[in-house]
C-alpha positions as CSV (number, residue, x, y, z in Angstrom):
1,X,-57.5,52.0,13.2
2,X,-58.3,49.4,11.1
3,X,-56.2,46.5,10.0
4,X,-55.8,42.9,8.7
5,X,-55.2,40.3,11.4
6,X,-52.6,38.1,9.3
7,X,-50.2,40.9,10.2
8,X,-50.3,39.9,13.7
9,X,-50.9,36.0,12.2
10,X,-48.0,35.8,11.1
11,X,-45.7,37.6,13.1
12,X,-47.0,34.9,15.8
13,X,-46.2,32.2,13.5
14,X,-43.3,33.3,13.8
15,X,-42.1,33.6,17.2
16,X,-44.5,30.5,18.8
17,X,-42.7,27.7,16.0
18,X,-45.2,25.2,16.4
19,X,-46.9,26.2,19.8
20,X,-43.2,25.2,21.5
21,X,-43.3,29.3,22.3
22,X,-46.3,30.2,24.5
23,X,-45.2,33.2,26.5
24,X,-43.8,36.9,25.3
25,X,-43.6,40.3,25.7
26,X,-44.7,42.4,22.8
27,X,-43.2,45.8,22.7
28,X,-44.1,48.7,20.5
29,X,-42.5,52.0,19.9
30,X,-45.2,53.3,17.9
31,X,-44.2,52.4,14.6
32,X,-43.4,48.9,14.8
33,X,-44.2,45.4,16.8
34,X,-41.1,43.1,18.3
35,X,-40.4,40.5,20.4
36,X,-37.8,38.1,22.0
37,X,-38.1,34.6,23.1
38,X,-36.7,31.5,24.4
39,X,-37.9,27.7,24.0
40,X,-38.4,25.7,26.9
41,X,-35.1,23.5,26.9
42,X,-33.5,26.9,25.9
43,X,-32.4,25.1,22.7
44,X,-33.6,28.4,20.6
45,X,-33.7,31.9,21.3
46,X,-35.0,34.5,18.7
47,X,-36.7,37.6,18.1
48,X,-39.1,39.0,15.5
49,X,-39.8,42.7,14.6
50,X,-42.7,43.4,12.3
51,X,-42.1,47.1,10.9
52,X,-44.2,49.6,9.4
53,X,-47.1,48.5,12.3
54,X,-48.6,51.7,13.9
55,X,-51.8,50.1,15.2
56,X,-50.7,49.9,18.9
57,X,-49.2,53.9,20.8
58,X,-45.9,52.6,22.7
59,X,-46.6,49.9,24.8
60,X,-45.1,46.3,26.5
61,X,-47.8,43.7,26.8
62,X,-47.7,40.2,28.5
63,X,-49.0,37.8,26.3
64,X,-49.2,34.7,28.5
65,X,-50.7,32.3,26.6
66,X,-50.6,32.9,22.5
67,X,-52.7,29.6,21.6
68,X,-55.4,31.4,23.2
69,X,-55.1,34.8,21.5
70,X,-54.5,33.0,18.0
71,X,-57.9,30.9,18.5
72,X,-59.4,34.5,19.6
73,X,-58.1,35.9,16.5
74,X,-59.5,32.8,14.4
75,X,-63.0,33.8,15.2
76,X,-62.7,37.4,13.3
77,X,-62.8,37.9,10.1
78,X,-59.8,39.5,8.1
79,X,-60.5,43.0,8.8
80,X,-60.3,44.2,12.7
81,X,-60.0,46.9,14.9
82,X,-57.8,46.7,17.8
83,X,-57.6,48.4,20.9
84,X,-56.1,48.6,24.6
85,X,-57.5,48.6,27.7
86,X,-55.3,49.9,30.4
87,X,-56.3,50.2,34.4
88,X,-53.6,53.4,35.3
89,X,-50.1,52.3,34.3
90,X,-51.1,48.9,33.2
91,X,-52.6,47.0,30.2
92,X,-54.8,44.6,30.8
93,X,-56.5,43.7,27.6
94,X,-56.6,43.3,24.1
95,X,-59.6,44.1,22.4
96,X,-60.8,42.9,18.6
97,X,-63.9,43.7,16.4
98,X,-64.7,42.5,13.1
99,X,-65.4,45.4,11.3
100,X,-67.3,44.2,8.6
101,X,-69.6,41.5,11.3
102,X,-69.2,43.4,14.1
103,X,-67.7,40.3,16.3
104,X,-65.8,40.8,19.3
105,X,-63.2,39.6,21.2
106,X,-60.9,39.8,23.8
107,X,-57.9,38.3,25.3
108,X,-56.5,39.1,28.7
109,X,-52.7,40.6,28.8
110,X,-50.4,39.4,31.7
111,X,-48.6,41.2,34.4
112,X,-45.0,41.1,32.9
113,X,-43.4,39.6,35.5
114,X,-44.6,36.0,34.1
115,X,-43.5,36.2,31.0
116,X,-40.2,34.2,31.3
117,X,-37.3,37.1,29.8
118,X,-34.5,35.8,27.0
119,X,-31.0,36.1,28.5
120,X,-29.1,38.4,27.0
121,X,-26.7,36.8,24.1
122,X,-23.3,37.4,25.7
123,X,-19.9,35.3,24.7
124,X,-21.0,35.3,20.9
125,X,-18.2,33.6,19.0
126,X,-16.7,35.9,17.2
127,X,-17.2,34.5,13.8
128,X,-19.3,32.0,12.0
129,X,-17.1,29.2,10.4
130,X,-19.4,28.0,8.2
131,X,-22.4,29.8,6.2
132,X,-25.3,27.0,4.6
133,X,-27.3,28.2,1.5
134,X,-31.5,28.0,2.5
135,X,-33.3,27.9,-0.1
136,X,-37.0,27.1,-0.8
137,X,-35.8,23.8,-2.2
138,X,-33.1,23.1,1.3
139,X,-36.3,24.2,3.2
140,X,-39.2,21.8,1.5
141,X,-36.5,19.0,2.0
142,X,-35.5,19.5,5.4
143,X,-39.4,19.7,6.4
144,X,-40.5,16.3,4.3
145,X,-37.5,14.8,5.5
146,X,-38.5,15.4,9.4
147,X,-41.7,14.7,8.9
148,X,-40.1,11.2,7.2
149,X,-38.4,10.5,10.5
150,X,-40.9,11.7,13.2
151,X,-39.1,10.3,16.0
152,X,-35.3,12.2,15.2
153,X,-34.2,14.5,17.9
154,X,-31.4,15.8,15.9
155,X,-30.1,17.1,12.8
156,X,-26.2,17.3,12.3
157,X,-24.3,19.0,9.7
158,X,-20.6,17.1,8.5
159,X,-18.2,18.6,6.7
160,X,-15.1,16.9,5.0
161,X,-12.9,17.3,2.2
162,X,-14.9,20.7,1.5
163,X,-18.1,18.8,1.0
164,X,-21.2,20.0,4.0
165,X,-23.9,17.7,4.5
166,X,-26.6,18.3,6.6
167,X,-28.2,14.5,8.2
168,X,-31.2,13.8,10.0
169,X,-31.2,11.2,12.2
170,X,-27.2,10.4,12.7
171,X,-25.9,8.3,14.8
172,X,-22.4,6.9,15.0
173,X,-24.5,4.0,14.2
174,X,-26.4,2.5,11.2
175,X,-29.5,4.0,11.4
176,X,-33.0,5.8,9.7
177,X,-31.5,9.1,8.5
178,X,-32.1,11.7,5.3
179,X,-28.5,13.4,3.9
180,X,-29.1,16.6,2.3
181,X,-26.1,17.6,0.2
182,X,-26.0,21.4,0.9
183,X,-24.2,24.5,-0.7
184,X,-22.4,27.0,1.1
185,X,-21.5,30.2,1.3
186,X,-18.4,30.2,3.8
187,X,-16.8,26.5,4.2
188,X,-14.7,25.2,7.0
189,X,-13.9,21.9,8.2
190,X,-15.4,21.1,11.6
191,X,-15.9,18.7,14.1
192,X,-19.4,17.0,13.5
193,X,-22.4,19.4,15.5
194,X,-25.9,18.6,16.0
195,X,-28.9,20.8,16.5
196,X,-32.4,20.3,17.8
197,X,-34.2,19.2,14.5
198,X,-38.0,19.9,15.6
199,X,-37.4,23.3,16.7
200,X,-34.9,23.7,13.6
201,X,-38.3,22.3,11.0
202,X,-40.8,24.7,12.9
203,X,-38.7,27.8,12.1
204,X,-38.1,27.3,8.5
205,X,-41.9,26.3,8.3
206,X,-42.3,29.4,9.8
207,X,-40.5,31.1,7.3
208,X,-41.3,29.0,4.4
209,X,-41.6,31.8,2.1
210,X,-38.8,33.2,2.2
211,X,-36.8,32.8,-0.9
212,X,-32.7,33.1,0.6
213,X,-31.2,32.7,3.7
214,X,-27.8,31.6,5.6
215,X,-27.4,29.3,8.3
216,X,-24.5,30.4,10.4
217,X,-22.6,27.9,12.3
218,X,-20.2,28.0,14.6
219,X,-17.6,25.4,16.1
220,X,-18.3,26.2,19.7
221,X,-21.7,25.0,19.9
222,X,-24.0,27.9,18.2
223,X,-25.8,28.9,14.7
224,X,-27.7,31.3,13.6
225,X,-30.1,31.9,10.8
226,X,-32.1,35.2,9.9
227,X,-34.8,36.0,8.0
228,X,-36.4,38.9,6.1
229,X,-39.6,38.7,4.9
230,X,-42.3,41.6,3.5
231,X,-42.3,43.6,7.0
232,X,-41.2,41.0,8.8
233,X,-37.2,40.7,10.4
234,X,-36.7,37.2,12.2
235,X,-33.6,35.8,14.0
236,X,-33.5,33.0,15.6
237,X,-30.0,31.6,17.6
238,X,-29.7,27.1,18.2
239,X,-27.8,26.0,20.4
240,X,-26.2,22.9,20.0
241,X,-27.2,19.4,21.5
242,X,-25.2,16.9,23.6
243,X,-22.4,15.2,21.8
244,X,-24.1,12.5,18.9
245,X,-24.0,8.8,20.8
C-alpha cells in the first residue's frame, strides 16, 4: 500500500526531539502507529500515536537506531511502499521503494529486548497547580530565546503575586537569562521549579505547528504538556531538575 513517508517523518520528529531519542518500540494495532519513550537522563518521558495509519497488520518492531532509518527514508522520494519482513514470529526488517524511481531501502528492526522500555507513570500528582498558555508566539520565543543562550541547562517558571514567568537561564545569581511573561490558564503560587530547557526547546520544535497547547505543572517536581496535531497525538511528561544554585 502506498503512502507518503512524512507520515512516518514526522511522527519520528516527534518522539527522537532532536536525535536525544534513539531507541523505541513501534506498535501497531492495525489502524494506527504509537510509541513510548524515555530520554537518557530520564528527564522526559512521552509517547506519540499517529491515527488513521493502516500501512503496517498488527505488529511491535524494535527500531534501534532511528538516525539510521530517517537517513534511509531521506534517500526516497515522497511516495513509498512499505513492507515487513518477518523470519517465523519475528520482524526483522523494514523495507522501502520509491514508487515513482523504483529506489530501495531497508533498515534492519531489533530484537525487542534492546530497546530500553519507559516505566510506567505511577504516583502522578493528583492535580496540576498551574496550567501555561503555548502558543505559536510562547513557542517561537522560547526556541530563539534558547538558541540565544546556548549554554542554559535550565528553564524555570516563577510565579508571584498571580504573575507566571517562565526564565531561561536563572540563577539565584545575576546572570545571561530571557523572561518570558506568560498567560495562564490555571494560576497558583509555587515554589520556584526548573525544567530541562534543551529537551523542553526540542519538543515544542517538534510540535511547532501546533496552534494551542497547556503546560501542566505541578509542585512536586512534574509537568506535562500535550499536543494534537492533523493525526498526530503527542504527550510528553518533564521531570524537574535539581534545586536552582
Amino acid at each position: 500500500m502506498v503512502m507518503n513517508k512524512s507520515q512516518l517523518t514526522n511522527f519520528i520528529t516527534k518522539y527522537t526531539l532532536g536525535g536525544e531519542i534513539k531507541s523505541t518500540k513501534w506498535t501497531s494495532n492495525g489502524d494506527s502507529l504509537s510509541t513510548r519513550f524515555i530520554s537518557g537522563d530520564k528527564s522526559v518521558v512521552g509517547s506519540v500515536v499517529l491515527s488513521k495509519f493502516n500501512h503496517l497488520s498488527p505488529c511491535e518492531l524494535g527500531v534501534y537506531n532511528t538516525g539510521q532509518l530517517s537517513s534511509l527514508l531521506s534517500v526516497l522520494g515522497d511516495d513509498v511502499e512499505l513492507n515487513l519482513s518477518q523470519s517465523g514470529d519475528k520482524f526483522i526488517s523494514m523495507e522501502f521503494e520509491d514508487t515513482n524511481r523504483k529506489t530501495k531501502s531497508k533498515y534492519m528492526l531489533s530484537d525487542l529486548s534492546v530497546i530500553p522500555t519507559p516505566p510506567a507513570l505511577k504516583n502522578l500528582p493528583d492535580s496540576f497547580e498551574l496550567g501555561i498558555k503555548v502558543d505559536p508566539y510562547f513557542v517561537n520565543t522560547f526556541i530563539s530565546g534558547k538558541g540565544a543562550l546556548a549554554d542554559a541547562e535550565t528553564f524555570t517558571i516563577l510565579t508571584e503575586n498571580g504573575e507566571t514567568k517562565i526564565v531561561i537561564g536563572y540563577a539565584s545569581i545575576a546572570s545571561n537569562r530571557v523572561t518570558i511573561p506568560v498567560e495562564t490558564t490555571k494560576s497558583a503560587d509555587i515554589e520556584p521549579i526548573s525544567f530541562n530547557a534543551n529537551m523542553f526547546a526540542s519538543i515544542l520544535n517538534a510540535n511547532k505547528d501546533c496552534e494551542s497547547a497547556t503546560l501542566e505543572v505541578s509542585s512536586a517536581g512534574l509537568s506535562r504538556i500535550k499536543f494534537s496535531i492533523d493525526n498526530y497525538d503527542s504527550e510528553y511528561f518533564l521531570v524537574s531538575t535539581q534545586a536552582v544554585n
